[in-house]
MILOTOR-945912 format. One record per residue (C-alpha): residue in three letters; y, x, z. Coordinates in steps of 0.1 Angstrom, whole numbers, padded with zeros to 4 digits, m for minus. Example, Ala and Ser with C-alpha at 12.3 -4.5 7.8 and 13.67 -1.06 7.14 Angstrom:
<sites>
<site><code>Ala</code><yy>m0045</yy><xx>0123</xx><zz>0078</zz></site>
<site><code>Ser</code><yy>m0011</yy><xx>0137</xx><zz>0071</zz></site>
</sites>
This chain:
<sites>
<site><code>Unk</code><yy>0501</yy><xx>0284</xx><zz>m0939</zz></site>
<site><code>Unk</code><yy>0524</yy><xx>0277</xx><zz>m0913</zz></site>
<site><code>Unk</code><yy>0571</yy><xx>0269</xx><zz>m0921</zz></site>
<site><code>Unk</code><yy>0576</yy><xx>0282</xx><zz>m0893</zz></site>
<site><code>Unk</code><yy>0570</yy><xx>0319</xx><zz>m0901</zz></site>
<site><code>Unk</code><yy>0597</yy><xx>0349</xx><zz>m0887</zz></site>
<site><code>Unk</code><yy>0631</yy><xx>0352</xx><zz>m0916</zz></site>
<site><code>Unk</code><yy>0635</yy><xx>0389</xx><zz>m0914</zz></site>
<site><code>Unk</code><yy>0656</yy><xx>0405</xx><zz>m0904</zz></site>
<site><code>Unk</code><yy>0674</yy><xx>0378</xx><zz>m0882</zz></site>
<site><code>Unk</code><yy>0640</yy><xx>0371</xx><zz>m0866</zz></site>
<site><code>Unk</code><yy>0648</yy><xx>0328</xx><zz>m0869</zz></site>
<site><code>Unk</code><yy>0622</yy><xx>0309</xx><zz>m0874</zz></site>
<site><code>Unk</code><yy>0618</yy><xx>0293</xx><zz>m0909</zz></site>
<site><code>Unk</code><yy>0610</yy><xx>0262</xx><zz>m0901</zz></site>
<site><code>Unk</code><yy>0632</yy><xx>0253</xx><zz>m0877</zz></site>
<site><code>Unk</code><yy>0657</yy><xx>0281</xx><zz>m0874</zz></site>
<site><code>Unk</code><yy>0651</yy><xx>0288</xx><zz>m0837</zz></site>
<site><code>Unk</code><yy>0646</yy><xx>0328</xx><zz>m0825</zz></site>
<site><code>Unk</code><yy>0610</yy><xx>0337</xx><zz>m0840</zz></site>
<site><code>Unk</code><yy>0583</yy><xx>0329</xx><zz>m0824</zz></site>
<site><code>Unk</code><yy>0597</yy><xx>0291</xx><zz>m0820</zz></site>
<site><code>Unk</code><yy>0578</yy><xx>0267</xx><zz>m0794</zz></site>
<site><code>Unk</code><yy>0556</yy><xx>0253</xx><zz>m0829</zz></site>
<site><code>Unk</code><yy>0548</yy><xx>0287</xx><zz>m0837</zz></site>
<site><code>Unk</code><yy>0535</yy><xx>0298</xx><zz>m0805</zz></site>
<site><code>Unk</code><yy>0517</yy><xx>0264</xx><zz>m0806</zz></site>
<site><code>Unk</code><yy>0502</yy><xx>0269</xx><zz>m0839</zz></site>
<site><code>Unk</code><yy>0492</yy><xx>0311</xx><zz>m0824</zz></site>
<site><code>Unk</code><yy>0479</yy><xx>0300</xx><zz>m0793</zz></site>
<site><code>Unk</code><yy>0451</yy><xx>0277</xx><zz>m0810</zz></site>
<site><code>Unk</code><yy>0448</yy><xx>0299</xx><zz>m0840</zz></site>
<site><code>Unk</code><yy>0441</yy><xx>0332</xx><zz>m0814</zz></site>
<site><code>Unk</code><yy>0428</yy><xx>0312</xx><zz>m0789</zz></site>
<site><code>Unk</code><yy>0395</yy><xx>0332</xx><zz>m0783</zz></site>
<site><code>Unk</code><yy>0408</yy><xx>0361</xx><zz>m0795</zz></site>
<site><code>Unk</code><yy>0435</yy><xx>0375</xx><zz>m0772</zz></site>
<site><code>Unk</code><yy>0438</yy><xx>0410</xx><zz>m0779</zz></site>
<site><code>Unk</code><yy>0445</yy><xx>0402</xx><zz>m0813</zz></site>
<site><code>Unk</code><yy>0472</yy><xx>0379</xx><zz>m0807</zz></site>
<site><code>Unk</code><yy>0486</yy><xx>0408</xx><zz>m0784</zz></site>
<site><code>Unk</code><yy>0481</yy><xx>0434</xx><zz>m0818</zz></site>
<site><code>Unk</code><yy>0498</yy><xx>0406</xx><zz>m0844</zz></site>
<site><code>Unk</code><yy>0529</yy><xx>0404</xx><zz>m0815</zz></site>
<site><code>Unk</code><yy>0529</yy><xx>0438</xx><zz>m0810</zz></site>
<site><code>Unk</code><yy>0535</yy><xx>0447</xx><zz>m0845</zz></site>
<site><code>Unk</code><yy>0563</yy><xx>0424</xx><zz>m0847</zz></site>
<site><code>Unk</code><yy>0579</yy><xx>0433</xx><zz>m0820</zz></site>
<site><code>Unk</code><yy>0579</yy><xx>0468</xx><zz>m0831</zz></site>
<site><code>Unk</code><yy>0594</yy><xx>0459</xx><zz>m0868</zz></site>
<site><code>Unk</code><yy>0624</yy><xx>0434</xx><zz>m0847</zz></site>
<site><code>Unk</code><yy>0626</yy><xx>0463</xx><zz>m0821</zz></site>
<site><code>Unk</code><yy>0639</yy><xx>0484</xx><zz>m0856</zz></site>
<site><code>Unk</code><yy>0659</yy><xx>0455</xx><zz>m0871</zz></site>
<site><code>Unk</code><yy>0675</yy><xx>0446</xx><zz>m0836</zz></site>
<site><code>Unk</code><yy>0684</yy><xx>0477</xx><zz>m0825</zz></site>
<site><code>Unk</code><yy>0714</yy><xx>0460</xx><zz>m0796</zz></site>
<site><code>Unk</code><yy>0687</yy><xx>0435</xx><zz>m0781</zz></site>
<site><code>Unk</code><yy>0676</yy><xx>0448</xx><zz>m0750</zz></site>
<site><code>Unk</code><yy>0637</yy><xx>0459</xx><zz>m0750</zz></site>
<site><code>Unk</code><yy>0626</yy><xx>0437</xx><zz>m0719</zz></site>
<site><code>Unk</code><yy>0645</yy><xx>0405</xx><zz>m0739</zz></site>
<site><code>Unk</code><yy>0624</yy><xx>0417</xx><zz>m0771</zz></site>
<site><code>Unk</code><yy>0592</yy><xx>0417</xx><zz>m0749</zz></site>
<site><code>Unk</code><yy>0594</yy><xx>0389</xx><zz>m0731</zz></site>
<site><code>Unk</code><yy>0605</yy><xx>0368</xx><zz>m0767</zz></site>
<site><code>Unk</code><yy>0576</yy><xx>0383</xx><zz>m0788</zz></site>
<site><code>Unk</code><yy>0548</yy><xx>0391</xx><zz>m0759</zz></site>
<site><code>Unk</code><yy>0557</yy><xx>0377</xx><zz>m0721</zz></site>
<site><code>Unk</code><yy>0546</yy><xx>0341</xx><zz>m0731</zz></site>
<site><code>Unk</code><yy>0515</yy><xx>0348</xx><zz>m0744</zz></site>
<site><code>Unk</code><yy>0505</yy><xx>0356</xx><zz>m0709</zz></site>
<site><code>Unk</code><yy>0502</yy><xx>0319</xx><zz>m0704</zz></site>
<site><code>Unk</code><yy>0475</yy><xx>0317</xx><zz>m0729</zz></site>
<site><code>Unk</code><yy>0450</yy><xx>0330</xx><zz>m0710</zz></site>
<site><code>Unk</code><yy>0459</yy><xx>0330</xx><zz>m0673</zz></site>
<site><code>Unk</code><yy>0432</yy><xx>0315</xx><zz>m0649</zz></site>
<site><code>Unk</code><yy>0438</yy><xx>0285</xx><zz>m0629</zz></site>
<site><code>Unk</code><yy>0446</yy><xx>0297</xx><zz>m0593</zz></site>
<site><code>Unk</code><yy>0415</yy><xx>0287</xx><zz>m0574</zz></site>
<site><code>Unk</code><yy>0429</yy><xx>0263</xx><zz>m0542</zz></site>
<site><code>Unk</code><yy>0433</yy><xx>0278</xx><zz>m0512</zz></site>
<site><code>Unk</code><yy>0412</yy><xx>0266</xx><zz>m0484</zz></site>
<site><code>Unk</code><yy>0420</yy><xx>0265</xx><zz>m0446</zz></site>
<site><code>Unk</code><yy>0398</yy><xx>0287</xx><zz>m0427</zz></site>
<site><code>Unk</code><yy>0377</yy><xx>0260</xx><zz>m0400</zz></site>
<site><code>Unk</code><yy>0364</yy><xx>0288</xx><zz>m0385</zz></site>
<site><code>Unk</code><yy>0374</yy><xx>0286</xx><zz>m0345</zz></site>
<site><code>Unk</code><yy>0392</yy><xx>0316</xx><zz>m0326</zz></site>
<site><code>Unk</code><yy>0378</yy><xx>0322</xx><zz>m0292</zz></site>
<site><code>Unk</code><yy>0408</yy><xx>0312</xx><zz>m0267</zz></site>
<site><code>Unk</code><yy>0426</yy><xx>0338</xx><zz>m0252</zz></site>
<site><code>Unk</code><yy>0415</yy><xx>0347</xx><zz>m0212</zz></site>
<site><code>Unk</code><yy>0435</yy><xx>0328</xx><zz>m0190</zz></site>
<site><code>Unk</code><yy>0463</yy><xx>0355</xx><zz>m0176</zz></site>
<site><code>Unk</code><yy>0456</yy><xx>0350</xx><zz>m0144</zz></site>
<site><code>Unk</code><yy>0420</yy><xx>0359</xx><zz>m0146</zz></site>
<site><code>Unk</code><yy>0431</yy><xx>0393</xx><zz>m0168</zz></site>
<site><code>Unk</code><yy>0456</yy><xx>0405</xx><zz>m0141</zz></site>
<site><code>Unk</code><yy>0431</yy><xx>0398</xx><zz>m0109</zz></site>
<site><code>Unk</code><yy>0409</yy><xx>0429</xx><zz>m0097</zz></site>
<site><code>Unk</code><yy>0373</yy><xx>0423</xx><zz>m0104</zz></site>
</sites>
């Protein structure tokens, strides 16, 4: 069992006393959901909703992002690297040759 669990209704963190989830909490989630991302999404979500009631004056999108936004990280895909194309474009006619009758 982890300190740094949420003190209700203040939402700090336990442990350290920093707004719940802390940086070791999210830690500690990350590997503890790590192949399970939809459930770390539900365990959030229910939190959120419970600080969303004992926070009524914090703005929803601050709420989100605190409880849920990070969690994106978890499981976002390396951008593949971007590759110049080496395929050749066929030169443009000469204008000269476009503007003469043929």
């Amino acid at each position: 069992m982890t300190t740094h669990g949420p003190v209700m209704p203040i939402w700090s963190c336990g442990g350290c006393c920093l707004p719940w989830p802390c940086p070791t909490r999210k830690r500690e989630l990350r590997a503890e959901y790590a192949d399970a991302p939809v459930s770390l999404h539900l365990y959030l979500g229910s939190y959120l909703v419970q600080a969303t009631e004992d926070m009524p004056w914090t703005p929803a999108g601050v709420l989100h992002r605190r409880f849920l936004g990070w969690t994106s990280e978890v499981h976002r895909p390396t951008p593949a690297v971007q590759q110049r194309s080496t395929a050749t474009v066929p030169a443009e006619p000469d204008r000269e040759a476009r503007q003469q009758p043929g």
